[in-house]
C-alpha positions as CSV (number, residue, x, y, z in Angstrom):
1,X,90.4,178.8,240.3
2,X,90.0,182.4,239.0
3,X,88.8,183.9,242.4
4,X,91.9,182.1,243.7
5,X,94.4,183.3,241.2
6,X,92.6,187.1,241.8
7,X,93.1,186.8,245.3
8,X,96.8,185.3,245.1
9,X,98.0,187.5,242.7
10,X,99.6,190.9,243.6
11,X,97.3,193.6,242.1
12,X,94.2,195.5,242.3
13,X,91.5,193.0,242.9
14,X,93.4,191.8,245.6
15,X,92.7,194.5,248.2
16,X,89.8,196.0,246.7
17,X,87.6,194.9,249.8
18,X,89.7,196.5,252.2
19,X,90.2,201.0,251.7
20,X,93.0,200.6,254.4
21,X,95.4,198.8,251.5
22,X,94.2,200.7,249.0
23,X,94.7,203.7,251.1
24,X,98.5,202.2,251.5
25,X,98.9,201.1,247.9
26,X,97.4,204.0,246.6
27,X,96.8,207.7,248.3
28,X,93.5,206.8,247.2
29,X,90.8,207.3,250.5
30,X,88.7,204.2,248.8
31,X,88.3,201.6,246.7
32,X,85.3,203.4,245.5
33,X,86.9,206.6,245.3
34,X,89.6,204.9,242.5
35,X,87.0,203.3,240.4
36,X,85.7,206.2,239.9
37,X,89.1,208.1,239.0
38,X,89.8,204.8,236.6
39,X,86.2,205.4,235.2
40,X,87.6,208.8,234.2
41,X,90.8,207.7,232.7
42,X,88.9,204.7,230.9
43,X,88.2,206.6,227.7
44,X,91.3,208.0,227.2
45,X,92.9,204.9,227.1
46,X,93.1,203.9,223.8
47,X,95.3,206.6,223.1
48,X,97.9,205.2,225.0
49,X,97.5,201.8,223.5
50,X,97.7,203.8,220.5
51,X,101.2,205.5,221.6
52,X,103.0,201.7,222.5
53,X,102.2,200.3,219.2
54,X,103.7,203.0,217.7
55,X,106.7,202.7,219.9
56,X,106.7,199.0,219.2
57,X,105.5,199.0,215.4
58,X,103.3,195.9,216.7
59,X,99.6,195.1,215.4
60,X,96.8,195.3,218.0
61,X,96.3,192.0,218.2
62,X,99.8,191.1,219.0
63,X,100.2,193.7,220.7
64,X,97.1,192.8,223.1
65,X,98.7,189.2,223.7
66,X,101.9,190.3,224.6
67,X,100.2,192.1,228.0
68,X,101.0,190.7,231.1
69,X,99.0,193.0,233.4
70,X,95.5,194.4,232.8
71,X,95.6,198.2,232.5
72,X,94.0,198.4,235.9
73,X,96.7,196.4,237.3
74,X,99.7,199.0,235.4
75,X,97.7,201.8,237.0
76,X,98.0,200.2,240.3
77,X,101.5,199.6,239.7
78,X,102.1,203.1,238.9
79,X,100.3,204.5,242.2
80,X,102.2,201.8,244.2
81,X,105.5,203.2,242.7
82,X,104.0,206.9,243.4
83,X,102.5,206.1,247.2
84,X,105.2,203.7,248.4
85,X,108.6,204.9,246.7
86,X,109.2,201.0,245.8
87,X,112.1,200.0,244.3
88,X,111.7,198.8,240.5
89,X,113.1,195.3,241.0
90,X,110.8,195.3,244.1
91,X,108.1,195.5,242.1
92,X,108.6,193.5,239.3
93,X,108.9,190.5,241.7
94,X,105.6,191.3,243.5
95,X,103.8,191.3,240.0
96,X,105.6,188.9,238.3
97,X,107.0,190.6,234.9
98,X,110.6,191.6,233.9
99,X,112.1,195.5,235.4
100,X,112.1,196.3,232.1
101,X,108.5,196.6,231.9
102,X,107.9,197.8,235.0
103,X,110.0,200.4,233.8
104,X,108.4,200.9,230.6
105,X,105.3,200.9,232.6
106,X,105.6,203.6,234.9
107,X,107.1,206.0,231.9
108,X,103.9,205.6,229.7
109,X,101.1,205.7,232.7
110,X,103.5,209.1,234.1
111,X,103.5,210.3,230.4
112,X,99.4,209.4,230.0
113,X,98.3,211.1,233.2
114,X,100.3,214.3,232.7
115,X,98.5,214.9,229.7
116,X,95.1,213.6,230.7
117,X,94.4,215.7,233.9
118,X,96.8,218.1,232.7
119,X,94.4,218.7,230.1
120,X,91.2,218.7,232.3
121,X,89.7,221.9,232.3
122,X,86.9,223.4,234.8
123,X,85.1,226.4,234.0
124,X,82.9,227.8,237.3
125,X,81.6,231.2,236.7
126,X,82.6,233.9,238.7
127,X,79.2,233.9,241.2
128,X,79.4,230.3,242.1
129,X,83.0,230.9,243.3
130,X,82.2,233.7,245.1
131,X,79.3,232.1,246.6
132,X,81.0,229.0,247.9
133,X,84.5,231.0,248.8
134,X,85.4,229.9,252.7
135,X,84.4,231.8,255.3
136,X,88.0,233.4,255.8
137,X,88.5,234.8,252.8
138,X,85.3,236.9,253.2
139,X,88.2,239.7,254.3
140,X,90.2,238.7,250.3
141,X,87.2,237.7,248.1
142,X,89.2,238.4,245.1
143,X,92.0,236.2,245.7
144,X,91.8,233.7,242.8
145,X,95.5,231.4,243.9
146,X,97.5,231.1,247.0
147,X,101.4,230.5,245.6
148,X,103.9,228.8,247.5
149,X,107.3,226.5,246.3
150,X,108.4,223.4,247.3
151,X,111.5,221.7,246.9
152,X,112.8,218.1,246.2
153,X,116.4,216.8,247.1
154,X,118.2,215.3,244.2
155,X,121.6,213.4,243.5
156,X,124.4,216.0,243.3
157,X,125.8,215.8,239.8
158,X,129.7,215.9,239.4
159,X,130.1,218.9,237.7
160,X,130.8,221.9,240.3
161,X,129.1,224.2,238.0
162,X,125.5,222.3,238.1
163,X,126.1,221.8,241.6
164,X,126.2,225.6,242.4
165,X,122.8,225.9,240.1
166,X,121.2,223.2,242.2
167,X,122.1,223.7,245.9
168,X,119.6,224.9,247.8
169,X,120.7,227.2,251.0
170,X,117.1,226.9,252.6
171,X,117.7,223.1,252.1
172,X,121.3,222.7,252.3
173,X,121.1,220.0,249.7
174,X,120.9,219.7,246.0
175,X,116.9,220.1,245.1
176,X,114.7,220.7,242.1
177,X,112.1,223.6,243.1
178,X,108.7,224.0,241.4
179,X,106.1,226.6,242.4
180,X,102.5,225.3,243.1
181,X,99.2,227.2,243.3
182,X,95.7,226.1,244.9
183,X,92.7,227.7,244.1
184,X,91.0,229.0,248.1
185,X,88.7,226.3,248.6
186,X,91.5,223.5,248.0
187,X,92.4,222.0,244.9
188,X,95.3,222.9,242.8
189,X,95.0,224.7,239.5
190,X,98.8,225.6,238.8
191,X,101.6,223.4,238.7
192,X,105.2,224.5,237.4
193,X,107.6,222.8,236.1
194,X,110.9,221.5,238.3
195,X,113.9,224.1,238.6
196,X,117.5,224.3,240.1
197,X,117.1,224.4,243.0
198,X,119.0,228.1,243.6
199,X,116.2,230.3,241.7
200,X,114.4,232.8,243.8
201,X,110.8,232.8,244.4
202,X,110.5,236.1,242.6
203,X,112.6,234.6,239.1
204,X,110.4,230.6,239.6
205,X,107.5,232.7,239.5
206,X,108.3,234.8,236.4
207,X,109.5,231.8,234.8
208,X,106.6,229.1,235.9
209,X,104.3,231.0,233.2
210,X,101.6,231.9,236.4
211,X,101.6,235.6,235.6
212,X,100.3,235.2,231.6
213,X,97.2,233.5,233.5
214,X,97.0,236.3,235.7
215,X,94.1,239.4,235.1
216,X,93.9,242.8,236.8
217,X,91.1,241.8,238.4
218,X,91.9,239.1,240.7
219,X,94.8,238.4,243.6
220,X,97.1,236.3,244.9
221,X,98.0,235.2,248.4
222,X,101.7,234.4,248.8
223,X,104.5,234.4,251.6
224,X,106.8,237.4,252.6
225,X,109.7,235.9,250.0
226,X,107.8,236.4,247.4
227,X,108.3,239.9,246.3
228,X,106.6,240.0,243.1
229,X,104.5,243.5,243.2
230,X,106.5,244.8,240.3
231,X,105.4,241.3,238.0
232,X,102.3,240.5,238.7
233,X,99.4,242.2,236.9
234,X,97.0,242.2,239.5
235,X,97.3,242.9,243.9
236,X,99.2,240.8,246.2
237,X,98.0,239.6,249.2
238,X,101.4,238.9,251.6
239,X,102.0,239.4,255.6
240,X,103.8,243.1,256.1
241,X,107.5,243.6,257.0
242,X,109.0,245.4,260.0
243,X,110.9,247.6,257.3
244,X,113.4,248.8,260.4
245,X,110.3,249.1,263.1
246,X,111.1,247.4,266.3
247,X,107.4,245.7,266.1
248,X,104.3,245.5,263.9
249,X,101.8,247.2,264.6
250,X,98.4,245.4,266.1
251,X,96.3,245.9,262.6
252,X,99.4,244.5,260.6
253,X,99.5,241.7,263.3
254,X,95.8,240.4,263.0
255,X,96.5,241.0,259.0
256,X,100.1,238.5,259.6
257,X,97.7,235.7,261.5
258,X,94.8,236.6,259.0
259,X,97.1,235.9,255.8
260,X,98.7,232.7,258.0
261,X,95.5,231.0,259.0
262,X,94.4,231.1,254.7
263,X,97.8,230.6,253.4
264,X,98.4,227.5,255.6
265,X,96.1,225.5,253.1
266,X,98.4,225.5,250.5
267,X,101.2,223.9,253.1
268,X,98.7,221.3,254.1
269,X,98.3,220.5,250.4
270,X,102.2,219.8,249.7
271,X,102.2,217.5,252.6
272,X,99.6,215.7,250.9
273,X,101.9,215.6,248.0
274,X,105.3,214.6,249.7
275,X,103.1,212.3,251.4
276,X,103.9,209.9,247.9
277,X,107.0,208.0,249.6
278,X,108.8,208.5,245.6
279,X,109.5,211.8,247.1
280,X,111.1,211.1,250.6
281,X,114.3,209.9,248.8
282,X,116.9,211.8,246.8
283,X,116.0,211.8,243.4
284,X,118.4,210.3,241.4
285,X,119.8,212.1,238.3
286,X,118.6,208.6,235.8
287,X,115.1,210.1,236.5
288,X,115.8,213.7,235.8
289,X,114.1,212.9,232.2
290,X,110.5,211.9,234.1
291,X,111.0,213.4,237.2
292,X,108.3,216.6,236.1
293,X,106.1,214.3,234.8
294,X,106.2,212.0,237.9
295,X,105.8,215.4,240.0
296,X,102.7,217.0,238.3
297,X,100.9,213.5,238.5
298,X,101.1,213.8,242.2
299,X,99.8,217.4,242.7
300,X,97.4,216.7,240.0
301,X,96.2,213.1,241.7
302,X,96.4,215.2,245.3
303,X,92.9,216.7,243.5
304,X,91.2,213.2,242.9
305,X,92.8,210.9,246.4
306,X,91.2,212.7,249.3
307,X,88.2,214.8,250.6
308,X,88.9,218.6,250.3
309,X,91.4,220.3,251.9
310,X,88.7,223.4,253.4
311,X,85.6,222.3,254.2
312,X,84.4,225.4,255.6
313,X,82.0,227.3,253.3
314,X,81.0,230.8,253.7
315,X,77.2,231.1,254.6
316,X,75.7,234.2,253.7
317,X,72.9,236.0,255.8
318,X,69.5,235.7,254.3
């Protein structure tokens, strides 16, 4: 009767023998591949658990009984409201609780993960990453980010004002724009928060927090909009102007394709992101108070879902 109930009921255990659904359900590449992400996240949980019974001034023990899903199963609620962009009432009737606490739900998990891999910190010392940097950076070895922005549509609010601070001209919409950095062999290591959707490149960036992180030393790879020589402590790798020239010349063309080829990993990395249904809608303005935490989950999770972005290592002669 249990394995029956397991495999009737919407949730976890029910498609854990297929990675296709979880895939679907999830971002997730496999079933093995999220058990070992929910390994991770395993012994941070009590301080959640900690957090609700504070919210609810409940006991443990009553506060254990009034579950109705196992943490797994929230987690798999959260992704499915993450990877599909499902309704709330949609998924309260697949797993069978009130929209109340499906809402409840996805604010704590959104609130638990930003500060749990948020917090995760990897130290590699400065010869590994040299030794295992691709093969085309060989020609920018010291380039420690690659920077691009991305932008959501939202709701437009009512008030003219806020709508002039939110329209984007690239998009011709209302968006929220955040700025997003991966490190050259894939993952990503900076994620800002959420702005109007009007602010520059140049002003996201001074604002993000990116350029206190930032040493003499090191480099960043960016598009031509982002003019931020005068800001940045350190060099700036970004494809050449014509600056009133009819034509580039051929070095600053195989430098444009050069800079293209590296910088389109970071492009392939937001469509991972945007690849979360949540964000193919307009965000509505009742999320505005979760929407950053929702987005940094997603970049953050990008890290943990897939195989890497560059698989290409640089081998070095004998």
């Amino acid at each position: 009767l249990e394995r029956l109930t397991l495999k009737q009921r919407f949730g976890i255990h029910r498609f854990a023998a297929s990675d296709k659904d979880i895939r679907f359900f999830t971002r997730f590449s496999s079933y093995d591949i999220l058990m070992r992400f929910w390994g991770m996240l395993q012994n941070a949980l009590p301080s959640m658990v900690s957090v609700r019974q504070a919210q609810r001034g409940a006991p443990m023990e009553s506060t254990a009984l009034t579950h109705t899903l196992q943490p797994i199963d929230e987690f798999f609620l959260f992704l499915n409201y993450l990877a599909l962009g499902l309704k709330q009432r949609d998924l309260a009737d697949r797993y069978g609780i009130h929209q109340s606490t499906v809402s409840r739900i996805i604010t704590s998990w959104s609130n638990f993960l930003f500060t749990v891999l948020g917090s995760v910190r990897i130290w590699i010392p400065e010869e590994e990453i040299r030794r295992n940097l691709p093969a085309d950076f060989r020609d920018y070895p010291d380039t420690t980010v690659i920077l691009d922005c991305t932008e959501l549509r939202c709701q437009c609010p009512s008030s003219p004002l806020l709508q002039s601070e939110v329209f984007s001209s690239y998009k011709s919409h209302c968006t929220l724009k955040g700025l997003i950095g991966i490190a050259p062999h894939g993952p990503v290591t900076f994620v800002s928060a959420l702005y109007a959707g009007s602010i520059s490149d140049k002003q996201i960036t001074r604002e993000s927090g990116i350029i206190n992180l930032l040493k003499p030393e090191m480099a960043v790879m960016a598009d031509r909009g982002f003019l931020i020589d005068d800001i940045v402590p350190c060099k700036v790798y970004r494809p050449p102007f014509l600056s009133g020239r009819p034509q580039l010349s051929a070095s600053e063309v195989r430098e444009t394709q050069s800079i293209a080829r590296l910088r389109v990993h970071v492009e392939r990395f937001i469509r991972r992101v945007k690849e979360h249904k949540f964000f193919d809608s307009v965000v509505p303005l009742r999320a505005f108070g979760n929407i950053n935490q929702l987005y940094t989950v997603a970049c953050l999770l990008t890290n943990y879902q897939n195989g890497p972005l560059v698989k290409a290592w640089a081998k070095r002669p004998v």
